[in-house]
N, C-alpha and C positions, 0 to 999 in steps of 0.2 A: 559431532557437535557436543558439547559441554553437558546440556541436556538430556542426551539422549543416554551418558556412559551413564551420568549420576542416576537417572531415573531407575527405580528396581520396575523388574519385567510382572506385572500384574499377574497370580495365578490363574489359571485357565480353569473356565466354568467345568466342574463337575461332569456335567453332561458331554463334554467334549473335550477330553482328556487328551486328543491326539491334534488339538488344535496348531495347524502350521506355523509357523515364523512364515512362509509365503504365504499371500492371497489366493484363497480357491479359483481353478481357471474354468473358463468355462466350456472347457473342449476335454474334459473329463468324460470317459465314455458314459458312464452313470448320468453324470450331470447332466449332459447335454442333451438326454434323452429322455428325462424328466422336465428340463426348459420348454422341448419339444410339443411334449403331451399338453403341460399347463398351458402353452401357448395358444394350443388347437381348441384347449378349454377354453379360455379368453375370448379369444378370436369369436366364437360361438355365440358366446354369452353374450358379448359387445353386438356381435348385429343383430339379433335374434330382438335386444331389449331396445337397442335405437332405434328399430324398424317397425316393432308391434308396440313399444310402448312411450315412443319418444325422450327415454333415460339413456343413461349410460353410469356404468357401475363400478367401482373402484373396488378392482379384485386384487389389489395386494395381499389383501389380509387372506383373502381363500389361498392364494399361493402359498404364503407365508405357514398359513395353516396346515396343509396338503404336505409341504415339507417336511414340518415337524412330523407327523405321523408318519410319514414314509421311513422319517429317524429313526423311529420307535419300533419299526419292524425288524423282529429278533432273526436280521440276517445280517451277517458280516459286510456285504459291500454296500451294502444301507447303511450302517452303522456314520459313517461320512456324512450326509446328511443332518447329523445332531450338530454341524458346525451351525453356528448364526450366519454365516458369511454364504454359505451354501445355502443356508433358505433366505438370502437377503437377496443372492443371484434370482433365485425362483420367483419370488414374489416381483423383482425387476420384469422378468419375461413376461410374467404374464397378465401385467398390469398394463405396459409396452404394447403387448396383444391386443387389451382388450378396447383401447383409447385408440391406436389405432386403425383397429377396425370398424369401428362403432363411429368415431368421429373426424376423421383423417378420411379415411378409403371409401367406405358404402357413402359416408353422407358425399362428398364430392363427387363422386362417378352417378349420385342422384340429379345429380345439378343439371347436366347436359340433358340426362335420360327425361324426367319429367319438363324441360324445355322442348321435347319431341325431336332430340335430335341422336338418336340411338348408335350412330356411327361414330358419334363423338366420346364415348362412354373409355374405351380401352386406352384412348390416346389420352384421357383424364387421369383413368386408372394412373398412368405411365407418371403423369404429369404429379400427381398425389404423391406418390410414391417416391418421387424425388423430394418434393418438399416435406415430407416426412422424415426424411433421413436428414437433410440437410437440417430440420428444425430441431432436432434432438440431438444432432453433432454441435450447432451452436450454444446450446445449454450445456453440454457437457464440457464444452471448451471456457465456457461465463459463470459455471458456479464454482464458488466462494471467491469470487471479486465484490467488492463494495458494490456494484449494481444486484447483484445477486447472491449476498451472505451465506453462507453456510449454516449458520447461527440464526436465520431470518426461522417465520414459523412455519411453514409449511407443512402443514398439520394434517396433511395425509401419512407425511413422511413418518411426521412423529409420530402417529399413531401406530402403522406400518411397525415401527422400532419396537415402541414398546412393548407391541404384541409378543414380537422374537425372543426379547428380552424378559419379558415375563415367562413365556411358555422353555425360557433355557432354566431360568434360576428359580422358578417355582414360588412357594412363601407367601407370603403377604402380599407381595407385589401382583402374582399370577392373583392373588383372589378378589383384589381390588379391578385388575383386567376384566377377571370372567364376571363381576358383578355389573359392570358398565357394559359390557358388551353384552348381557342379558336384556340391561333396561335399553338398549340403543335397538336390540332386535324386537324387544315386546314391541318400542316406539313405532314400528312400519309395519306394524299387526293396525295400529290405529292411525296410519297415516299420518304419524308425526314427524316431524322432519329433527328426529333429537342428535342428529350429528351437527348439526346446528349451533345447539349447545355443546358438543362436544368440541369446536372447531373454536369456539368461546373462549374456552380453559385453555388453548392452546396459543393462539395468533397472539396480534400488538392488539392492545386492549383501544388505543385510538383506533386505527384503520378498522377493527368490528365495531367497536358504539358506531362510525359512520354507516357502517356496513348493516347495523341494525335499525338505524334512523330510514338509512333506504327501504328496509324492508318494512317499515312501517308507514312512512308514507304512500309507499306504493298499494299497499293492503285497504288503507286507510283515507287514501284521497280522495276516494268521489264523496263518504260521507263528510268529510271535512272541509275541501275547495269545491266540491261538489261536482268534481273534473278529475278522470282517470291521469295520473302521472305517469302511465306506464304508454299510454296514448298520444297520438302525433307528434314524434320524435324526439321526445324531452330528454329521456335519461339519455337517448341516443346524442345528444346536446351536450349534454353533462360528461358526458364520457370523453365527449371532441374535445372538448375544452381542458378536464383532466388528463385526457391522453397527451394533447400539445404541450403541455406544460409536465408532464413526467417523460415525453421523449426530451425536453429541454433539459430535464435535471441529471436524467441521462449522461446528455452530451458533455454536461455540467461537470459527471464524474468523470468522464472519459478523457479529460483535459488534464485529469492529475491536479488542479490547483492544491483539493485539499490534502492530495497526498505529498506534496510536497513541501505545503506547507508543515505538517505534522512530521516530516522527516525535519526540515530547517529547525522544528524548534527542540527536536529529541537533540541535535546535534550543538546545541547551543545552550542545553541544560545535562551539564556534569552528574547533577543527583538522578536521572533519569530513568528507571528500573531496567536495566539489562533484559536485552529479547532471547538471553535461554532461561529465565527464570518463569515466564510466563508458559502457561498450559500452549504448549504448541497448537494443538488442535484447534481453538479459538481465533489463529490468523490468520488475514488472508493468504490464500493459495494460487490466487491469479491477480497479477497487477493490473494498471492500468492500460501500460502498452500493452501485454496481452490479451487485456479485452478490446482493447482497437482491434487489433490483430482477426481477434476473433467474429467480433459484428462486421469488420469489414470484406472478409473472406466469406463469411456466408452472406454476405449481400452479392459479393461475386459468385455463390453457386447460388443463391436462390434465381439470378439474370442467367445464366444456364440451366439451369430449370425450369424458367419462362419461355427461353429458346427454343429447348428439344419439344413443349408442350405448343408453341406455337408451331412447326413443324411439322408436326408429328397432326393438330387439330387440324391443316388445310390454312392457315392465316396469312400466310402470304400472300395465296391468291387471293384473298377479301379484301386486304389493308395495304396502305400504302407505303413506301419505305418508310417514311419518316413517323406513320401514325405505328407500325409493327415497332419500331424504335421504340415512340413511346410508349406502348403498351408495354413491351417489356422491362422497361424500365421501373413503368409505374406497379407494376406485377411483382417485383421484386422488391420494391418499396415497403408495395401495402404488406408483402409476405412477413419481412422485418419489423414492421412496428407491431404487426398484429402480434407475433408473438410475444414480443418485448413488453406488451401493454397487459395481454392475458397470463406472461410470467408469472409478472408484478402484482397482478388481483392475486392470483392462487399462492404464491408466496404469503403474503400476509393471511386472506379467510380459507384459503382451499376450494376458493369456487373460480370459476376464468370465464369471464363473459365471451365467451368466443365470437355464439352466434351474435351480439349487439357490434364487438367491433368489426366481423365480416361485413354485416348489412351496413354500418357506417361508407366503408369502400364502394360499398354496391353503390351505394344512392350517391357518392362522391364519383365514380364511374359516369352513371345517370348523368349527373348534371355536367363535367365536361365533354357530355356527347358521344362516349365509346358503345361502339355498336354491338347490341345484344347478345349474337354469338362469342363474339373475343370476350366480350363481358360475362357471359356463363362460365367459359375455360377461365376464366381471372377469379370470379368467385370461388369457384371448385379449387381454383389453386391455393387462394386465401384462407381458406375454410380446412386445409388440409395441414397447417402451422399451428401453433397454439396450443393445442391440447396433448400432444406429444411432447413440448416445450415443458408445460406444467405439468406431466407425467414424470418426465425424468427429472424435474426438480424432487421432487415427491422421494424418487425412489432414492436418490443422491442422497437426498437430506438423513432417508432412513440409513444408508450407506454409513454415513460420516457419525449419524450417532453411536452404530452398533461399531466401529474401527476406533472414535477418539481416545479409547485406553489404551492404542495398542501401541508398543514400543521396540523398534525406534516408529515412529508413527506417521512422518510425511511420506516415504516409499510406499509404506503398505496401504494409505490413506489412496496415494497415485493409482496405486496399481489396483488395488479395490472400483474404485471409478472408471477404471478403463477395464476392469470385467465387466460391469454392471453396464456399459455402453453396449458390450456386445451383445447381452444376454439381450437387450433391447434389439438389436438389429438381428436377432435370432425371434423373436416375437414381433418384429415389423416381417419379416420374411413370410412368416406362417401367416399371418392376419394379408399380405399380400396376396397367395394362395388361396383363401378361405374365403376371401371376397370373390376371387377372380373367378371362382368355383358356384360361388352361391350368385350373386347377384342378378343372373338371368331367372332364376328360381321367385327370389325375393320381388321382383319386381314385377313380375310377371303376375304375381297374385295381390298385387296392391300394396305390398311393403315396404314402403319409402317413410324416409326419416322425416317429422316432418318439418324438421329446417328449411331442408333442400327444396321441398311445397314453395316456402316463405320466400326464398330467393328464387327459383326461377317465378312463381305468380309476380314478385315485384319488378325483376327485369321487362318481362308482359305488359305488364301497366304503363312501368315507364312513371316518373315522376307526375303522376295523376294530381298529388296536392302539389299546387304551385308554392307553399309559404313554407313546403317541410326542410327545405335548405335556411330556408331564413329562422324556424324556432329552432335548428340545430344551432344557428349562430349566435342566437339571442340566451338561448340556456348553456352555450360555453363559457360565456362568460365568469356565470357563481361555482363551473366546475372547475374552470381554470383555478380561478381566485382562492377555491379550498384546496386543491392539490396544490398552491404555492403556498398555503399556511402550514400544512402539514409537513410538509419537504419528503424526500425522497424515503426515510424508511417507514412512514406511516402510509403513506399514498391514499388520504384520506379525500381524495375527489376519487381517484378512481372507484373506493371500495362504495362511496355512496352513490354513484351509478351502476355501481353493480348489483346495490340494494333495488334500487329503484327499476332492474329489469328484469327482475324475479319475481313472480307473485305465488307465491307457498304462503299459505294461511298459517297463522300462527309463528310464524318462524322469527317474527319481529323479536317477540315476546319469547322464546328460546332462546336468544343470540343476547337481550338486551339483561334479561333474568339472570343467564350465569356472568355475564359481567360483574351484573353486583354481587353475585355468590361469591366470585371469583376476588374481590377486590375486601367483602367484608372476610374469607375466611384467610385469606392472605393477614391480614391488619390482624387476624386472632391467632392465628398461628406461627407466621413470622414466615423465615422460607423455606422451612418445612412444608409450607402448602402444596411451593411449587412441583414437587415431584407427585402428591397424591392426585391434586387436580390434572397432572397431565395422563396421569394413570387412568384417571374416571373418563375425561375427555378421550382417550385415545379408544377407550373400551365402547362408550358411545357412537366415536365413528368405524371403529371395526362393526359392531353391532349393525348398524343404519346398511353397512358393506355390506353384510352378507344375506341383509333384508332381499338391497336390492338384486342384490344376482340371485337369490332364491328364486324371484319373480317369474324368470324364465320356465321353474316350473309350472305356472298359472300360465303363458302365453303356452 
């Protein structure tokens, strides 16, 4: 292409002088044995902190970190490791590890186990573990399509980058890193939630003001309406109503209208800028028919994944042909929007309300009358999407920023993404193990998530409030109504019921404070801002990252 002869080949950072024309693989004997290690890290770290402490910890940045050092050791086959692309793999693995072990595997094999049904645990396990794969093969095949940008903020990811990035080229850049990543680690010395603000400086500046309004009503409510918002199913309201209406804008994109119409009108204006003059990197890299392609294939393996787990649970002999149809149907369903809906939060704040839109399913379960057991193995199976989805956006995101100077740039962009898939399925492997190892341990001595409390106590009750179906219906309505004013790259219902299902004190007032930091030091400095503020934000939430996985040495 035109583009790729004229473009000159960027020189290669200093620190990695032997930097390839191919993509690091990650069946490198070095590499893959350092994936390995971090993974086991990960994995560790992830259930040890969702078990004792009800967190989970975003340890890209320790990979990321762990990497670089490993660079820096004055031995020759280390010496490989100062690639960015090589601690972009690590930081992949063992972020992959730690999300899903922490939130994918222990919490869902909790699900069966604290419903008292301990025979059910391995065939969850089983059952998890397919929709883990399957949730992070579907992301991996959906990003950089208009549902899921490239370019959107995912502000783990960027964070994740810039770390690399700093820690390759050193300078100014590295000292503004380590300065935010100081104040981000004092912040969880005093229990501030300053990635908060860091995620501020980073995402759409609509979808967090919404995202800050949640989190200040919810803080805020009982002295104000003198009625908890975060109480009898409000935000869980809010969320139905926003989710409805951004799986519609969804569908909305998946139709191609706008993409077609924006081809009709390139083709019907002669002065039109030519598509190799623009920065390749910035384009979409999956259309529209390949996002069909893609959510419709994993809706067809997420329904083989409700199969083998219905099987595999005994549900045949409980359920009827036609009710085991539906369940698995509806299993496959809830698997798909769940993630679609928690993509789209953590693409814009970096937060995914997982647990709100799993319990949404429970109670929508609940009310058309699916029986308790199917309904635990459905929960566990729901609960195990989502967070691996917005993990591998994360790490993607970091992917595409640390490869967009590279040239020629689409192969090596491809092939970068389809490493960073594996290294994932090399840290879903290990965190597979790590559970399947620990969790008679864990559990045995009282260690459970306490999500998984939350869903099985609420399958137990059983819809105890007769009106909690009716204030979900009655609160979709204002969440619908702001996710259709916002449209689809703000997703300003969803982010305000995500506000509204958090309650971290003070975090209104982090989120809503760098806004305006954000917007008055922009207007003073033009868009020179933009790269220092993503610099301080990213340092912030490396900082808050390394708080939290510290923790594990206090538990």
């Amino acid at each position: 292409m035109a583009h790729h002869v004229s473009a000159p080949h960027p020189a290669p950072p200093p620190s990695a002088p032997d930097e390839p024309r191919s993509h690091p693989r990650v069946m490198e004997p070095v590499l893959l044995v350092i994936l390995v290690v971090l993974s086991a890290v990960g994995a560790v770290i992830g259930i040890d902190l969702v078990s004792k402490l009800g967190i989970s910890a975003n340890t890209s940045v320790v990979g990321a970190l762990v990497a670089m050092l490993i660079g820096r050791i004055p031995l020759g086959f280390l010496r490989r490791m100062r690639s960015v692309h090589r601690q972009n793999l690590a930081q992949s693995a063992i972020s992959a590890a730690t999300f899903a072990s922490a939130n994918a595997l222990l919490t869902s094999v909790a699900v069966p186990y604290v419903f008292g049904r301990t025979d059910l645990v391995w065939p969850m396990l089983a059952g998890a573990f397919i929709g883990l794969v399957v949730d992070a093969w579907v992301l991996y095949r959906a990003f950089g399509s208009r549902l899921l940008p490239a370019d959107a903020a995912w502000p783990p990811g960027t964070a994740a980058a810039e770390t690399i990035k700093a820690g390759d080229r050193g300078g100014r850049r590295a000292l503004i890193l380590a300065g935010g990543t100081a104040v981000g680690l004092a912040g969880t010395l005093f229990s501030l939630p300053l990635s908060a603000a860091g995620v501020a400086f980073l995402g759409n500046v609509w979808a967090l003001m919404m995202f800050g309004i949640g989190l200040m009503l919810r803080q805020y409510g009982p002295d104000l309406f003198h009625t908890d918002l975060g109480a009898g199913y409000i935000p869980h309201g809010v969320m139905v109503g926003a989710g409805v209406v951004a799986l519609g804008q969804a569908v909305h994109l998946l139709l191609g209208r706008r993409e077609r119409k924006r081809t009709a009108a390139v083709e019907e204006t002669p002065s039109a800028v030519p598509v190799q003059e623009t920065d390749p990197s910035t384009a979409y890299t999956v259309d529209e028919r390949a996002l069909r392609l893609s959510l419709i294939r994993g809706y067809a393996l997420f329904t083989g994944g409700a199969v083998i787990l219905a099987v595999l649970g005994g549900l045949i002999g409980d359920m009827s042909p036609l009710g085991l149809v539906g369940w698995v149907l509806f299993a496959a369903f809830a698997a798909l929007v769940h993630e679609l809906i928690v993509g789209l939060a953590a693409m814009q704040s970096g937060w995914f309300p997982s647990f709100a839109v799993t319990l949404i399913f429970l109670i929508l379960g609940l009310a058309i009358g699916i029986p308790s057991v199917p309904l635990a193995l459905l929960v566990g199976y729901v609960s195990a999407t989502g967070p691996a989805f917005a993990d591998m956006g994360y790490d993607l995101k970091a992917g595409w920023l640390l490869r967009r100077e590279h040239r020629p740039w689409d192969p090596f962009e491809r092939e970068g993404r389809r490493q960073q898939f594996l290294a994932a399925l090399i840290g879903f492997a290990v965190a597979l193990a790590v559970v399947a190892l620990a969790w008679r341990s864990y559990f045995g001595q009282g260690l459970i998530p306490p999500v998984a409390k939350v869903y099985a106590d609420t399958i137990k009750s059983g819809l105890s409030d007769p009106d909690a179906v009716r204030t979900m219906l009655l609160w979709a309505i204002p969440g619908a109504a702001i996710q259709l004013i916002g449209g689809t790259r703000r997703q300003m219902g969803v982010m305000l019921a995500t506000g509204l299902l958090i309650l971290t004190p003070q975090a209104c007032w982090l989120v809503l404070g760098a806004l305006v930091v954000r917007v008055g030091y922009r207007k003073l400095r033009g868009p020179a801002a933009d790269e220092e503020l993503n610099l301080v934000g990213a340092g912030l939430i490396a900082g808050s990252s390394l708080g939290d996985s510290a923790q594990i040495l206090k538990t």
